[in-house]
N, C-alpha and C positions, 0 to 999 in steps of 0.2 A: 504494500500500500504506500508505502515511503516511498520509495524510486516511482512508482507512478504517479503521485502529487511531485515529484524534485521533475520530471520532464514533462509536465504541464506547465510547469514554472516556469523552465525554461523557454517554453519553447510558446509563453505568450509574452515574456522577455523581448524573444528575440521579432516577434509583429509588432512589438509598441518600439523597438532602437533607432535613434536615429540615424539618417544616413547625412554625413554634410561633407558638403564635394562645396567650391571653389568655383563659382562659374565664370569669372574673368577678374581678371587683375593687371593692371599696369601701373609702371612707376618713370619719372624721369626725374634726375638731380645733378644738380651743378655745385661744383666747389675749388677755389681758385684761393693761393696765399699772393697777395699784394706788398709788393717793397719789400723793408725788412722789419727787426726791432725797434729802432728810430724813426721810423715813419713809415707806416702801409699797416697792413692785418688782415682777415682772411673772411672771404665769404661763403655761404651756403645755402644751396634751395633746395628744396624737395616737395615731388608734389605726387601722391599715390591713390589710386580708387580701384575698388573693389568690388565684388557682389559675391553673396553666399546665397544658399539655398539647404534650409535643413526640412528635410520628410519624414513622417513617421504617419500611422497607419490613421491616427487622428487629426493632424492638419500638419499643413507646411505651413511654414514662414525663411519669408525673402529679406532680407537685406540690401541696402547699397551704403555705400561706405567713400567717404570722399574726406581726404587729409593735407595738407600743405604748412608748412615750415618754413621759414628764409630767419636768415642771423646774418648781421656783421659783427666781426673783433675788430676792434682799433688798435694798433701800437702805438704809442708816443713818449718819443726817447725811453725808451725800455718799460715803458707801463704800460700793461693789459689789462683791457675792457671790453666789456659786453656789448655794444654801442646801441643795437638796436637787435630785436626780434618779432617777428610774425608768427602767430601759431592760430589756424583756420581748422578746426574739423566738421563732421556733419555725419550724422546716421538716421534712420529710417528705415523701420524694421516691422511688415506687416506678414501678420499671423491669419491664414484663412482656417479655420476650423471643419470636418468635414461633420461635425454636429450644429454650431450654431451659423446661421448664414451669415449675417454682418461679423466680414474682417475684425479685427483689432489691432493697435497702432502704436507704434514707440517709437518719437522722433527725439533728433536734440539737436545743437548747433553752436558752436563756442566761437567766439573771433576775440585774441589778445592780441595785446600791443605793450610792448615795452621798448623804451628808449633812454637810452645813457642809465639804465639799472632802475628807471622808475616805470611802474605799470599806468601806462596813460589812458589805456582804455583796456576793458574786459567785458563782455557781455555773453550770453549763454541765451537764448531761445527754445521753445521745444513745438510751436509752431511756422509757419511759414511769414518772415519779418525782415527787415532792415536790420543786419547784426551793425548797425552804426561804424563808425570809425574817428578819424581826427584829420583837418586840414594840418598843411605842412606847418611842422613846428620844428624848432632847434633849442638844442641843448646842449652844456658846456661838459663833459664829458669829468672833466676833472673841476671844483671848486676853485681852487684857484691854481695858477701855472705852475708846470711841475717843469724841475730843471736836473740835469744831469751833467756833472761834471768830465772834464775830458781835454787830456793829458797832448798840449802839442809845444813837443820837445822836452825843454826845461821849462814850459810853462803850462800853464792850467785856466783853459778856459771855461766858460759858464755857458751852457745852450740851457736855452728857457720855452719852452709853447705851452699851448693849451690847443685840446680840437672839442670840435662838437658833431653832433649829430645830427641829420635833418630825417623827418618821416611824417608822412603822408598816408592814409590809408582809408577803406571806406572796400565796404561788403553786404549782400544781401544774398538772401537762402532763398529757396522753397523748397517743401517739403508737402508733397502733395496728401491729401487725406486717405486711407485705405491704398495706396499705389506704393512700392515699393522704389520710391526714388528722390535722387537728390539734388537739387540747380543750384550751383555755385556762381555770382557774380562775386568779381571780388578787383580791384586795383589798388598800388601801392608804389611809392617812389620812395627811397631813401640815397642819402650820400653821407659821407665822415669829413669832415673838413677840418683839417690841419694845419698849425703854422708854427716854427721854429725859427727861432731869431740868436743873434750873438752879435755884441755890440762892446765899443771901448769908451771909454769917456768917464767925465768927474761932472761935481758940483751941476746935475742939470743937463748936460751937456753929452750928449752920445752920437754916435755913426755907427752904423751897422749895416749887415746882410741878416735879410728874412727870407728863407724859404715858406708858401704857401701852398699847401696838396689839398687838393679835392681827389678821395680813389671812394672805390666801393659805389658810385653812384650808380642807383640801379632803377628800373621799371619794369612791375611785374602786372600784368594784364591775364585774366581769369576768365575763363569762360566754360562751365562742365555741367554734363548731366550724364549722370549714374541710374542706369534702370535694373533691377533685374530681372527683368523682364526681357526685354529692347537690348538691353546691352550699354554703352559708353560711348557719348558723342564731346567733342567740344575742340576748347582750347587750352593748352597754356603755356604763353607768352613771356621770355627772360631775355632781358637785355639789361648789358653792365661795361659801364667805361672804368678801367682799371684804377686809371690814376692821371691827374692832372697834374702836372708842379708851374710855379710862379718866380723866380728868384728877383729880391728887390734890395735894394742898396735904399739907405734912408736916412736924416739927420733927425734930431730931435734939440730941442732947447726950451728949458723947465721942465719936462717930461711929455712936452709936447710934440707929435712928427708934425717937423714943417716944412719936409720936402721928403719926395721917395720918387723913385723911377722903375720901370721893369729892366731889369739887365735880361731875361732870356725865361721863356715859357715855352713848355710843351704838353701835349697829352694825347693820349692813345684814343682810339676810335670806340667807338662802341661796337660791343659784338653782342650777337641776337643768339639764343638759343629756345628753340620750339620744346620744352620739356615734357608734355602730353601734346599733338596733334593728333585728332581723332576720326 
């Protein structure tokens, strides 16, 4: 009687297990190190979506699934920072029952934003809405100018900057009712801007070379829909100019600049990379 109850068990176990298979998946990401320790830093994107499908003998339920990431590091003159981060996710998860007719529904939707270490925006949804965002703001990355000393010859001179950050962002969802899918709108620019200076003088009085970098300026442009149904249609769009520099020779008198000039500027192109095309 035991072994005959222990293989009915099992073996309505194994009509209710479920099965979960993967039904499409793509990723694409970008990651580049700019300049060096004194001036540059390192960027990254990432943008991935998915769909599941879990079956068992009393209902399925579908998922879609949409994620994206981007970060800059700053270095200036040997100090590392977080500069800026984006963090976008979205799920959408509808359950058909083969007992009760009307579907059931489990959405969410996050959009963060941090810049120079502070969260400037955060927001969470779990219907379909404006995940808000922030028009372009800057921020000094460091409180006040941080300097590092550096040895030429028998002497010791003083390099001093500060950089900041700029970021720009703005996102909307939808997540349809009973449908298993997810519509990503989403845009963002950010850039790190840099400047190190080294100067001689007394009482008031200085001349100096400033170098100025703009690197990491980026533009990310979003456009996705995740079915699991349908499948994965959309966009998305990465473009990023390494690094600018400026060099400037300059006077000051009281601590005021009352003359400067560009001695010689350059900067790299922007390069485009399609990270999902669908």
């Amino acid at each position: 009687m035991f072994l005959n109850l222990r293989t009915v068990t099992v073996a309505a176990a194994l009509l209710i297990t479920s099965t979960l298979s993967a039904q499409y998946a793509r990723s694409g990401s970008y990651s580049r190190s700019i300049g060096n320790s004194w001036l540059g830093g390192s960027v990254s994107v990432t943008a991935s979506l998915n769909t599941t499908t879990t079956s068992t003998t009393l209902s399925t339920t579908r998922t879609a699934n949409a994620n994206l990431t981007a970060a800059v590091d700053a270095n200036v003159l040997t100090h590392r920072f977080r500069a800026a981060q984006l963090t976008c996710n979205a799920s959408n998860r509808v359950t058909q029952s083969n007992v009760v007719a009307n579907p059931s529904q489990s959405a969410s939707a996050r959009f963060r934003l941090q810049l120079a270490g502070y969260t400037v925006w955060d927001r969470s949804v779990t219907t379909t809405g404006d995940l808000g965002g922030i028009p372009s703001r800057t921020y000094n990355l460091f409180p006040s100018d941080v300097s590092a000393p550096v040895g030429v010859g028998p002497f010791t001179i003083t390099l001093a900057g500060n950089a900041g950050v700029t970021l720009g962002a703005g996102a909307n969802i939808i997540l349809p009712t009973t449908a298993p899918e997810v519509r990503l709108l989403l845009s963002g620019t950010t850039a790190v801007v840099g400047r190190a200076r080294v100067s001689v003088g007394a009482l008031g009085f200085a001349a100096g070379v400033e170098l100025q970098a703009r690197f990491a300026e980026q533009r990310l442009t979003v456009s996705l829909i995740v079915n699991a149904l349908t499948g994965l249609r959309g966009m998305c769009d990465y473009q990023i100019q390494a690094i600018s520099l400026r060099l400037i020779a300059y006077l000051e008198a009281f601590w005021t600049r009352v003359y400067s000039t560009t001695l010689v500027s350059w900067g790299s192109g922007f390069v485009g990379r399609d990270l999902l095309n669908l």
